[in-house]
LUMVORO-146919 format. One record per residue: x negated, y, z of N, C-alpha, C, O, CB in turn. Coordinates in steps of 0.001 Angstrom, whole numbers, padded with zeros to 6 digits, always signed. Atoms other than C-alpha are relative to their C-alpha. Glycine has a CB too. Example, Ala and Ser with C-alpha at 12.3 -4.5 7.8 and 13.67 -1.06 7.14 Angstrom:
<pts>
-000890-001190+000000-012300-004500+007800-000900+001200+000000-001936+001181+000665+000992+000027+001246;+000820-001190-000060-013670-001060+007140+000770+001090+000730+000261+002198+000899-000414+000462-001415;
</pts>
This chain:
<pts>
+000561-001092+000795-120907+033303-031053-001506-000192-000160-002285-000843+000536+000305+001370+000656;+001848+000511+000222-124471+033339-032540-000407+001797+000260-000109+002748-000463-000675-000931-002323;+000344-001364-000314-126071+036482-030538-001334+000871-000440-002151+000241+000231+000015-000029+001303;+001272-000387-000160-129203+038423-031267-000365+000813+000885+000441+001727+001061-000402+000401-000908;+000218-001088-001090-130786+040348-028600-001484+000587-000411-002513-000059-000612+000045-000696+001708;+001252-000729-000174-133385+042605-028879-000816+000744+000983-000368+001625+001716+000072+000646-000627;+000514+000087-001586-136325+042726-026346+000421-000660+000773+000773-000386+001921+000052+000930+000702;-000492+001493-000659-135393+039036-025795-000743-000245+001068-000262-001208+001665-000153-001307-000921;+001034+000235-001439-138197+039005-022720+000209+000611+000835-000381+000275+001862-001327+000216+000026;-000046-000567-001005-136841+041638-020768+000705-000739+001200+001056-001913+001309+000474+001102-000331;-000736+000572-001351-135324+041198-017511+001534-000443-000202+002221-001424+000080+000004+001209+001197;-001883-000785+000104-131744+042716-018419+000011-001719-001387+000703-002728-001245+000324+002897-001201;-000277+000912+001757-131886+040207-022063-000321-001324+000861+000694-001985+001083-001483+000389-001850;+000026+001476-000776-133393+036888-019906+001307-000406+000490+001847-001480+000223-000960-000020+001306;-001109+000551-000722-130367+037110-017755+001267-000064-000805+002271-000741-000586+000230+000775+001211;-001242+000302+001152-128114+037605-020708-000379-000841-000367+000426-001566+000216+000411+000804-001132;+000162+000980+000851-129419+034923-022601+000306-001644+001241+000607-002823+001055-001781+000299-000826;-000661+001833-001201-128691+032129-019217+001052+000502-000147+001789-000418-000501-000389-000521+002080;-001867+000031-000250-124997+033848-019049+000103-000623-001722+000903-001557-001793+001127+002207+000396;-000770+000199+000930-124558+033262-022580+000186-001329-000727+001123-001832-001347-000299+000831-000709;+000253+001597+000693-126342+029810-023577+000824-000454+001301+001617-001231+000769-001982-000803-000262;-000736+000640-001024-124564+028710-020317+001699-000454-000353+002441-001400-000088-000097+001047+001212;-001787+000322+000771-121029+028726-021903+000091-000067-001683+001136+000056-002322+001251+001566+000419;+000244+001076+001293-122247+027404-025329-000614+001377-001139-001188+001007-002164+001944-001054-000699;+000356-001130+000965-123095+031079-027239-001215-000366-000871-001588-001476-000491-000324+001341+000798;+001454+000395+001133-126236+030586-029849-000691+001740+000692-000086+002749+001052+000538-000122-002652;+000473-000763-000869-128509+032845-028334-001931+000529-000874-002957-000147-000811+000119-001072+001679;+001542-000198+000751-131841+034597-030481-000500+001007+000448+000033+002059+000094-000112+000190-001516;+001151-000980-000431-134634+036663-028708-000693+000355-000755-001511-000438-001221-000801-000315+000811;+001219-000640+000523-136501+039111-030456-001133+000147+000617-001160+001117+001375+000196+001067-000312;+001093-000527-000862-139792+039080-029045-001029+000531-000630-000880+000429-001848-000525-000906+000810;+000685-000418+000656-143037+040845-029853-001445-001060-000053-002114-001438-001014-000027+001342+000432;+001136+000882-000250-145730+038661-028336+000906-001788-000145+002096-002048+000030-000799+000501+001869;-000821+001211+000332-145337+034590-029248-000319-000689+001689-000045-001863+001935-000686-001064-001658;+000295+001053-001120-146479+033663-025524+001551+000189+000664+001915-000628+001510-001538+000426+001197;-001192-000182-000749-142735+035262-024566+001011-001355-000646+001827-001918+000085+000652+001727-000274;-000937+001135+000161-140973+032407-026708+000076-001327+000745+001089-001968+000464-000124-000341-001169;-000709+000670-001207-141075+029791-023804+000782+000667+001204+001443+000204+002134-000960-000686+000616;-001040-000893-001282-139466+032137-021566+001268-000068-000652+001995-000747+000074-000383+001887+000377;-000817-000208+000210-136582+032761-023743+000543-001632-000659+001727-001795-000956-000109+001249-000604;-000584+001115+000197-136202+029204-024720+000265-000907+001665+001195-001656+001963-000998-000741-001149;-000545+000306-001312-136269+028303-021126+001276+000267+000625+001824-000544+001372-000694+000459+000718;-001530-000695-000523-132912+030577-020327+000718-000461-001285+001914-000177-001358+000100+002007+000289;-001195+000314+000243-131673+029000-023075+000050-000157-001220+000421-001140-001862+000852+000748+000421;-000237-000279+001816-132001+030720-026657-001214-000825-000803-001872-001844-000590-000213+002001-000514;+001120+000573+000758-134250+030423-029344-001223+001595-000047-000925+002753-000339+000745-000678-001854;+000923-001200+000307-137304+032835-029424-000362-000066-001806-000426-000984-002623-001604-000190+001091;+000138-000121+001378-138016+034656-032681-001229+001502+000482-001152+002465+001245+001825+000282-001076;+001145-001567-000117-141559+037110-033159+000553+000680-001154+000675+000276-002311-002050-000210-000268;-000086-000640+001053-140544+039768-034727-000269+001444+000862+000487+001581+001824+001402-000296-000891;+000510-001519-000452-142264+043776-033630+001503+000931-000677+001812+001219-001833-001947+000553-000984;-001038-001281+000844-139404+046112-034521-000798+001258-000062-000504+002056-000953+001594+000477+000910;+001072-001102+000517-142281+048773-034245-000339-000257-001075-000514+000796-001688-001193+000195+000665;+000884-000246+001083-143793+047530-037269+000484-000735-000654-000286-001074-001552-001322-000106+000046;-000639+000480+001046-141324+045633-039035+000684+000746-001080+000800+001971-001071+000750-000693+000458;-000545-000803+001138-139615+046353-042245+001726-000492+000133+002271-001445+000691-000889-000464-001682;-001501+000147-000164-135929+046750-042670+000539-001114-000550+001706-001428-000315+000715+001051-000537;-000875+001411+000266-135608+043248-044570-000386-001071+001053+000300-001999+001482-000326-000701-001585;+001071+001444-000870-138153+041041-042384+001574-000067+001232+002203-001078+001545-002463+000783+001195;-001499-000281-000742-134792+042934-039876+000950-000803-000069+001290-001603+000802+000674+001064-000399;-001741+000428+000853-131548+041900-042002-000834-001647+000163-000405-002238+001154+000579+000896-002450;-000035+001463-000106-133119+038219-042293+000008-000498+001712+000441-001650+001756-001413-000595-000870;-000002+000263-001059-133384+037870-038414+001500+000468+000553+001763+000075+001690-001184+000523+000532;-001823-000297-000126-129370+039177-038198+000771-001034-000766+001998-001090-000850+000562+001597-000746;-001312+000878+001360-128287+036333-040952+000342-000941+000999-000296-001701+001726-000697-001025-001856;-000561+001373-001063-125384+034472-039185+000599+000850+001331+001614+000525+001946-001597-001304+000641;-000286-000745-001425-125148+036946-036197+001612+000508+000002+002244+001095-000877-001132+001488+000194;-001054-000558-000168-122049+037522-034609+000250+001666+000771+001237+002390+000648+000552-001034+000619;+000275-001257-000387-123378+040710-032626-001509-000053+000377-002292-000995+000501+000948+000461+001130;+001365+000117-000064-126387+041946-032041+000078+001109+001794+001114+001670+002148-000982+000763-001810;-000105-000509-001015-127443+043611-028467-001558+000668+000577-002348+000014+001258+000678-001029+000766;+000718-000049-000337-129984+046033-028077-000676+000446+001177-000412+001610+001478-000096+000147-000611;+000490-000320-000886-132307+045928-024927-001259+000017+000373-001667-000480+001423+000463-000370+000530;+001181+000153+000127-135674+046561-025807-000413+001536+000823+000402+002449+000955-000408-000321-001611;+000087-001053-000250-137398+049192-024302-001649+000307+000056-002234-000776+000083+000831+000195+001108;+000965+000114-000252-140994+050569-023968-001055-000587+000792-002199-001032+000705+000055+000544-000025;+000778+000477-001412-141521+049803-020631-000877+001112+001084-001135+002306+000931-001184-001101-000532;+000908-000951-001202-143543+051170-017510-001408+000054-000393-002194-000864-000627-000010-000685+001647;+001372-000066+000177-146509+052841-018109-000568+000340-001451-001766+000474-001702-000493-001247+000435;+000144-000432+001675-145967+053754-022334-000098+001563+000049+000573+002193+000866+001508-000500-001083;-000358-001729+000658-146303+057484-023570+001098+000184-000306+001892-000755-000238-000630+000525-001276;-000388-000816+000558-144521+059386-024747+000354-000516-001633+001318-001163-002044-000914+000996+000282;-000112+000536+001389-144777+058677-028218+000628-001774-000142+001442-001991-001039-001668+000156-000631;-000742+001511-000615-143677+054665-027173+001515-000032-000054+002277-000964-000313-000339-000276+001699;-001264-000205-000866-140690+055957-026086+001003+000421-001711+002031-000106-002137-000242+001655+001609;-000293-000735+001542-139900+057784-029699+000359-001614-001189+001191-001972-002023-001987+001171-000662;+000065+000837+001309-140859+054823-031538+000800-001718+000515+001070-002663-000226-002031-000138-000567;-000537+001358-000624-139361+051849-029176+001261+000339+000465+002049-000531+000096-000867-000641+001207;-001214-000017-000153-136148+053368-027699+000634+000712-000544+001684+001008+000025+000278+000066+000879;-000253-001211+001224-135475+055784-030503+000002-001164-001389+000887-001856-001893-001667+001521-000117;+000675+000565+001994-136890+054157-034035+000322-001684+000335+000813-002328-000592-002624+000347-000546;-000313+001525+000704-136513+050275-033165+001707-000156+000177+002460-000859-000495-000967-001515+000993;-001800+000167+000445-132675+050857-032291+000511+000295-001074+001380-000429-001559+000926+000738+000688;-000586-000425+001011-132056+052855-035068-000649-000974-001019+000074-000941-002015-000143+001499-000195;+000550+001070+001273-133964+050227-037500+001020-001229+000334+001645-001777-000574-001984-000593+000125;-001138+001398-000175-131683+047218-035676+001269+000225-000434+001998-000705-000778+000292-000499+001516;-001203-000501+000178-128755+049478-036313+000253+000024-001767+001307-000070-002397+000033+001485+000797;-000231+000086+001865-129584+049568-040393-000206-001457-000129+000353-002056-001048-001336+000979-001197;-000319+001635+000542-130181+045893-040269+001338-000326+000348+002168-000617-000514-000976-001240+000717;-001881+000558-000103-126684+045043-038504+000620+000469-001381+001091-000524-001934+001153+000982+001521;-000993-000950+000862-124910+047513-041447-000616-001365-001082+000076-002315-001447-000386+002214-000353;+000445+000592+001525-127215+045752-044359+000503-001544+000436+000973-002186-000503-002047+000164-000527;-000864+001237-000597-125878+042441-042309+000696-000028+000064+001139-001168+000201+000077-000479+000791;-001492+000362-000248-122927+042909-042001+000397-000720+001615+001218-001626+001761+000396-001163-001276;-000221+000348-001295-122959+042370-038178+000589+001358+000290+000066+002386-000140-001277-000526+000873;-000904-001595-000058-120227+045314-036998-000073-000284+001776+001060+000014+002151+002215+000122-001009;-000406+000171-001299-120276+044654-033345-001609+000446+000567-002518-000299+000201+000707-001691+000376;+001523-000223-000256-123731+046387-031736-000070+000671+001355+000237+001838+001594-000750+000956-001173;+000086-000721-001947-124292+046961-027667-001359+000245+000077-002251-000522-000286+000440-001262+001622;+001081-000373+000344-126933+049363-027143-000030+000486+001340+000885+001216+001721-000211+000800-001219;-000093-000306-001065-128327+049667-023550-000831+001522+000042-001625+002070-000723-000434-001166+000814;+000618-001427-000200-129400+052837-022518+000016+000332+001188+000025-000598+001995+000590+001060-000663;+000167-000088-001147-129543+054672-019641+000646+001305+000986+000244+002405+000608-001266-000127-000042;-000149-001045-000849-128124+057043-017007-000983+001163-000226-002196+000994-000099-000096-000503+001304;+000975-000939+000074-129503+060407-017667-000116+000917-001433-000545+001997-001840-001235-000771+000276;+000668-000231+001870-129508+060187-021485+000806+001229-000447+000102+002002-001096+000464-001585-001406;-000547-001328-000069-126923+063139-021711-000459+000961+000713+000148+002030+000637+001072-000012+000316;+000325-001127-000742-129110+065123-019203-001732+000043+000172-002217+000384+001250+000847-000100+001458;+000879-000220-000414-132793+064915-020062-000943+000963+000263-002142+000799+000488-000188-000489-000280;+000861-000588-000799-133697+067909-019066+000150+000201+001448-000170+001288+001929-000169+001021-000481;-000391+000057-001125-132763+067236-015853-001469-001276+000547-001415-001737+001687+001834-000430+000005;+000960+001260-000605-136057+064396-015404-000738+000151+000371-001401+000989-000240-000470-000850-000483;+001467-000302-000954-138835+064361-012977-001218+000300-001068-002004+001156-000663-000530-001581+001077;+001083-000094+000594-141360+064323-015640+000416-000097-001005+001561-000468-001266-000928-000673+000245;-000561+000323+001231-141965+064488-019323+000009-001015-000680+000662-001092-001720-000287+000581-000663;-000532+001251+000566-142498+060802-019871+001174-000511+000107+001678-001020-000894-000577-000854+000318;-001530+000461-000435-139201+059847-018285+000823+000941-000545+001963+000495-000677+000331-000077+001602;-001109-000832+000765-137448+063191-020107-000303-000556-001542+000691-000842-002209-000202+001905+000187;+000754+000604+001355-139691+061877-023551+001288-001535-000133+002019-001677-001114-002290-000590+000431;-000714+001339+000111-137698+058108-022670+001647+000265+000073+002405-000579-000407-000525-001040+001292;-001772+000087+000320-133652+059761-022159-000170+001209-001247+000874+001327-001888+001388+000615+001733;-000068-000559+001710-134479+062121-025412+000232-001106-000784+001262-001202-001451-001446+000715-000666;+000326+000959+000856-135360+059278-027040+001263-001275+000197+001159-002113-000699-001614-000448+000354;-001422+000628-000754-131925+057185-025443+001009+001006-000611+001954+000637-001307+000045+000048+001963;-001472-000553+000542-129748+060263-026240+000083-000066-001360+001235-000100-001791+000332+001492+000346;+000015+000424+001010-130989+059731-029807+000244-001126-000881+000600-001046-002057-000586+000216-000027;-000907+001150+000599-130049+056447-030653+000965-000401+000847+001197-001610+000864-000714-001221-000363;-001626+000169-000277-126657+056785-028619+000350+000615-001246+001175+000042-001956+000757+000810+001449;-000862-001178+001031-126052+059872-031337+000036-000862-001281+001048-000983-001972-000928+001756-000350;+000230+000643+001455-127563+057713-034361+001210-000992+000275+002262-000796-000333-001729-000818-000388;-001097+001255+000476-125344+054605-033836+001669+000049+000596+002729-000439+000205-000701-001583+000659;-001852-000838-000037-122118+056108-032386+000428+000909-001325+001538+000939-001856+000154+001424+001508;-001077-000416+001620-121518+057985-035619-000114-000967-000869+000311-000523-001936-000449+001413-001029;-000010+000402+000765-122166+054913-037448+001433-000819-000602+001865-001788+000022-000993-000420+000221;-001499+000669-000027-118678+053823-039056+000122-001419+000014+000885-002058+000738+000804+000377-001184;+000529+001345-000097-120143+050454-040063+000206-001281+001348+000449-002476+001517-001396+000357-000117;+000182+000820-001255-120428+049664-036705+001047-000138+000945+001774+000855+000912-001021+000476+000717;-000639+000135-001487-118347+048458-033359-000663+000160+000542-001352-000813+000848+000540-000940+000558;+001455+000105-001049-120803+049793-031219+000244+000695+001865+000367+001893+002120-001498+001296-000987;+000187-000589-001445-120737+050328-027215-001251+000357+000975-001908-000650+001238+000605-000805+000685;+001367-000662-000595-123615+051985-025326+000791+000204+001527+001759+000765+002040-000686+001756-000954;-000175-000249-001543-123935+051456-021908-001402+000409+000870-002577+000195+000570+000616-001428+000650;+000923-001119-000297-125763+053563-019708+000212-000834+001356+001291-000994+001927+000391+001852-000254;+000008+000535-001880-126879+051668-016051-000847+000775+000965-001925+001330+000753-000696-001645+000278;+001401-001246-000744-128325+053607-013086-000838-000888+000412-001011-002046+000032+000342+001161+001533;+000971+000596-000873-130791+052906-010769-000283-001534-000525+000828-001943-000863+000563+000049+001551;-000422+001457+000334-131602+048897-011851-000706-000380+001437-001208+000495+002144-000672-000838-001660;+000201+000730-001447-132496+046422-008611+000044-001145-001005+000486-001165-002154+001254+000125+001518;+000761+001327+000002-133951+042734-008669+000950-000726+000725+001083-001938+000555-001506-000041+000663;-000892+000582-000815-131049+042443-005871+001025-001235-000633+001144-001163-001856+000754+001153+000512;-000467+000934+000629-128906+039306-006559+001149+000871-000150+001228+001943+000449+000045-001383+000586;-000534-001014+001035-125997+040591-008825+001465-000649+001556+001538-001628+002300+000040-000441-002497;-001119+000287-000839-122456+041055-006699+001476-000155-000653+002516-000610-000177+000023+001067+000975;-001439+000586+001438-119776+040740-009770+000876+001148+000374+002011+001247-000094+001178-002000+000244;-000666-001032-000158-118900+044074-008133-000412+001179-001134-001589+001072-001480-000188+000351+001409;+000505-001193+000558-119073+047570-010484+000853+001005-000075+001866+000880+000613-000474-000166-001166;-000606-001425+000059-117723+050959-011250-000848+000044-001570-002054-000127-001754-000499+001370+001535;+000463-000030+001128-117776+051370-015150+001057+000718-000494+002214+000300-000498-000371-001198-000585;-000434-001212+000956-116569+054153-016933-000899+001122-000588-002084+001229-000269+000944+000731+000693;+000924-000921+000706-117633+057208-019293-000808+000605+001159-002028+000681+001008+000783+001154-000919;+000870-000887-000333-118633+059234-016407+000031-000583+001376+001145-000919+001776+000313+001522-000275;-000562+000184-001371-119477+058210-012533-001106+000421+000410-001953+000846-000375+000537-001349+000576;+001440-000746-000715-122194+059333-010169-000888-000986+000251-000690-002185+000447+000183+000798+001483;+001904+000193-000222-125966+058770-009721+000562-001111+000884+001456-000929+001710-001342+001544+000944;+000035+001440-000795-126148+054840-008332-000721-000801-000504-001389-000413-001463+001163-000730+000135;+000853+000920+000393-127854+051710-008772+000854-001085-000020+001921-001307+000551-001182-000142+000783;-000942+001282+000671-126754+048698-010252-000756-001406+000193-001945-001218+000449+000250+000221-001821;+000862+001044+000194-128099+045224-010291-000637-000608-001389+000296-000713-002186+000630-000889+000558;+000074+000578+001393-129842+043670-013571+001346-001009-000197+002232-000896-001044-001523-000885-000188;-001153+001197-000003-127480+040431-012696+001315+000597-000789+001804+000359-001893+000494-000470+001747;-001420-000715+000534-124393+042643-012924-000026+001203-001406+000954+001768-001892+000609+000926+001463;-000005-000241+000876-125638+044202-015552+000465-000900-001610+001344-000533-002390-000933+000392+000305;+000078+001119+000498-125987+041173-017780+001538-000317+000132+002379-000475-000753-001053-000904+000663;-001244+000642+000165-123101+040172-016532+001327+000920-001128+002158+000367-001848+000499-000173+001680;-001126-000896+000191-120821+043250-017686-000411+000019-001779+000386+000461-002606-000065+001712+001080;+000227+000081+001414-122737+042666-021229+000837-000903-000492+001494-000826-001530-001301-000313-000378;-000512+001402+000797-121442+039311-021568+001903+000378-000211+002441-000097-001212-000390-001821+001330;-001270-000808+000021-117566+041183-020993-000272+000586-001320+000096-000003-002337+000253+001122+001264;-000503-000799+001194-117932+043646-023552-000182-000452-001546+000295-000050-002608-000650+001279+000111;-000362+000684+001575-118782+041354-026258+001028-000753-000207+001306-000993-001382-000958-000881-000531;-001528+000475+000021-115408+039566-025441+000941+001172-000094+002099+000892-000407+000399-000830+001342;-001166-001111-000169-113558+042947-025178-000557+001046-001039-001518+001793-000852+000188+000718+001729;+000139-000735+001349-113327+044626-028902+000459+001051+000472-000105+001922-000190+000700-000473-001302;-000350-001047-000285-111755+047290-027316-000566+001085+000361-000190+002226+000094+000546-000160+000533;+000843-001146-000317-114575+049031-025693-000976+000036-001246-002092+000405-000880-000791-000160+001489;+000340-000705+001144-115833+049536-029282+000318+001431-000013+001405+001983+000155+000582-000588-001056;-000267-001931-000023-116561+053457-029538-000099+000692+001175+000235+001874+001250+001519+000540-000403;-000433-000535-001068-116774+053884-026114-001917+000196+000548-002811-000584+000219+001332-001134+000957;+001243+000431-000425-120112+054969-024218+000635+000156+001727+001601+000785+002158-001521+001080-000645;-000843+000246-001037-119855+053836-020622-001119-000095+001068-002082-000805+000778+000988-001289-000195;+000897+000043-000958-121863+054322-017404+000376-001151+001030+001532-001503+001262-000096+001347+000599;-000770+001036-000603-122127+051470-015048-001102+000168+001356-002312+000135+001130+000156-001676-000980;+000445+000346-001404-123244+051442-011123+000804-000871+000959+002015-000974+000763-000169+001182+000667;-000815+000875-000304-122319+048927-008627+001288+000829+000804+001077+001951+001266-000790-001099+000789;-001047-000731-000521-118674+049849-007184+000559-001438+000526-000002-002443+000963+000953+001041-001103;-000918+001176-001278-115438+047697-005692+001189-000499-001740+002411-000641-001696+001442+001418+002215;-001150+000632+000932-113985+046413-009661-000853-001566-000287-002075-001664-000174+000370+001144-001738;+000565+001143+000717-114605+042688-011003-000501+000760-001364+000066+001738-001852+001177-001300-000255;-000013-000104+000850-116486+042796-013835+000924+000166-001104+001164+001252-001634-000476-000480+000059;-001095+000132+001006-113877+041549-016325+000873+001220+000033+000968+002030-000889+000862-001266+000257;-000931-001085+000173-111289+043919-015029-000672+001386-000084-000097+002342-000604+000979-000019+001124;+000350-001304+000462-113488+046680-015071-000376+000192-001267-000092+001318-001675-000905+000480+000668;+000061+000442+001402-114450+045750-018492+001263+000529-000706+001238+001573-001356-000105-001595-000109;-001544+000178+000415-110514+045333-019462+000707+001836+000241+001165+002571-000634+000913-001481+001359;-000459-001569-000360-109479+048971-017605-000717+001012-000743-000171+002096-000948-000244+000392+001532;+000619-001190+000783-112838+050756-019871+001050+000052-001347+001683+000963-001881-001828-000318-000463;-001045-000224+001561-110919+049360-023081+001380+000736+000125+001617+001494-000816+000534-001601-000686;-000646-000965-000030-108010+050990-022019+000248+001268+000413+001287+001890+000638+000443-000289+000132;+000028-001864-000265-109168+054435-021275+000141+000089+001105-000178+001223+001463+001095+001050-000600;-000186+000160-001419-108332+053407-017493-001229+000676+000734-002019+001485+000248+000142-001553+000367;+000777-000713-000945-110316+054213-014365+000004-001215+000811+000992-001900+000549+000562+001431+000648;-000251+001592-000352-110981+050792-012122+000937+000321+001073+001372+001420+001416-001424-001042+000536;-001210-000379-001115-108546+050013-009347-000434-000753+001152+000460-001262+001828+001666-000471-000425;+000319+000470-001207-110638+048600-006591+000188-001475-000176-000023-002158+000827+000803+000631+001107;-000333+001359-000223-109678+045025-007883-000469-001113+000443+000090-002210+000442+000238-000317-000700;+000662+001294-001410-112440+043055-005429+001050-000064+000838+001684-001101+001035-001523+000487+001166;-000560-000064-000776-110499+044564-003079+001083-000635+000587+001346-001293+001593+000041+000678-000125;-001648+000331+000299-107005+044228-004224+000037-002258+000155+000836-002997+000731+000493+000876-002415;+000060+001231-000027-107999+040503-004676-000398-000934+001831+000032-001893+002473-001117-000136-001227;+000187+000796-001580-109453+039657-001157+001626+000868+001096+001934+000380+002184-002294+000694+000964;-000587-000322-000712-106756+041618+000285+001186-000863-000254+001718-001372+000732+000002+001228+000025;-001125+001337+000583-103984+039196-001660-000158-001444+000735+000790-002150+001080-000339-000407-001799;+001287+001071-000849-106376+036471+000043+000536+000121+001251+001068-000893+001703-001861+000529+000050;+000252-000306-001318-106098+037563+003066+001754-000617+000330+002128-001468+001137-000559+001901+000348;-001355-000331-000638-102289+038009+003165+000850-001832-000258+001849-002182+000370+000941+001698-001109;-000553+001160+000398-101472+034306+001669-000723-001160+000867-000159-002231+001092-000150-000145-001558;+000826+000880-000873-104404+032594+003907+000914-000352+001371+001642+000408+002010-001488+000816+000392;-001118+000478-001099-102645+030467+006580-001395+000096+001702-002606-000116+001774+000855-002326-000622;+000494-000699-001091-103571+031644+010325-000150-001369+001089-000261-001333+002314+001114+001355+000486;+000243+000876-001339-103932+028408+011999+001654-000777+000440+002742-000669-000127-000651+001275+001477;-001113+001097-000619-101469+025945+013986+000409+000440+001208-000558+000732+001912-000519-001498+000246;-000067-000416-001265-099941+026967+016986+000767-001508+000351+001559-002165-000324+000819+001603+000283;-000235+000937-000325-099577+024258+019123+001534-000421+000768+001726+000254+001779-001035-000118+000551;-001364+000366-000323-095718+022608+019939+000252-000220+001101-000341-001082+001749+000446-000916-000533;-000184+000359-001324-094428+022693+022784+000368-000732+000490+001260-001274-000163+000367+000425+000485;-000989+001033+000009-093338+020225+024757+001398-000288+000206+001819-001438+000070-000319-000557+000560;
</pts>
């Protein structure tokens, strides 16, 4: 697949772009600054400058020609206003979301975040300013018909190395996740058309990726399948030699 990601420099998009050039995907970083295009050609892709703050909706559609999905994970960042937050996790999704349509790219994963259904529930008003601005382009590109679009919402994020463990469904409680396993559970749902339409919260839990992936598309709930798997393990693993008598 030929991917585009947007906010090709972040953390969450770096580690997508090694899972994906790693098993042959075409791989294009949006970045804003041009010193980020050795980073993203390092993991893999190709860097492309393009500001979605201050681009226009064609300079857009020509950076989608060819795309098989697009994936957005751009975000303001630590330390933006208020107003940042409006115009970077609000206004550049919804501008990537009219280029996919005028592209003809129907497949669009839009990260977001734990919370975004509850910001008045946030310590402060920059961080309530950043899930306003999240519950707004879940609302914009979930009604879009145009689109296959899944929005996933991760808690807490960690630097921790990723454990291929999660808990992913519409609704689960306050947790933290790894970027790794984040990344990872991206690279799933662009193989699984099914969780099209679906928005889906993800903290780490006791499912494989894949199958927790596989159980969102079918409306499921996960089934512990680390578990289920080392416990299969366990029961087929041979216990040793007992020695013959004489």
């Amino acid at each position: 697949m030929r991917i585009v990601i947007a906010g090709g420099h972040g953390q969450i998009a770096l580690r997508l772009t090694r899972l994906l050039a790693a098993r042959g995907d075409e791989v294009v970083g949006l970045v804003r600054n041009p010193d980020h295009i050795s980073d993203v050609e390092a993991a893999g892709g190709h860097g492309l400058v393009l500001d979605l703050e201050h681009s226009s909706l064609t300079e857009v559609v020509g950076a989608l020609q060819g795309a098989d999905a697009v994936v957005f994970a751009a975000g303001a960042g630590p330390g933006s206003g208020a107003a940042r937050k409006d115009t970077v996790d609000r206004g550049a999704a919804v501008l990537l979301a009219d280029a996919a349509e005028a592209a003809g790219v129907r497949r669009y994963l839009l990260v977001s975040s734990m919370g975004a259904d509850r910001p008045d529930q946030a310590p402060d008003e920059v961080f309530g300013a950043y899930l306003r601005a999240k519950a707004a382009s879940e609302a914009d590109v979930r009604a879009r018909e145009a689109l296959d679009s899944t929005i996933l919402r991760p808690g807490g994020l960690t630097d921790d190395p990723g454990t291929g463990r999660v808990r992913l469904e519409p609704s689960v409680p306050r947790g933290r996740v790894t970027r790794d396993d984040v990344a990872a559970v991206l690279v799933a749902l662009l193989d699984e058309p099914s969780t099209a339409g679906l928005t889906l919260e993800l903290v780490q839990g006791e499912d494989l990726v894949d199958a927790a992936v596989q159980a969102a598309g079918r409306g499921e709930p996960g089934d512990a399948s680390a578990h289920a798997i080392e416990a299969e393990a366990a029961a087929v693993r041979p216990r040793g030699r007992h020695r013959a008598e004489d």
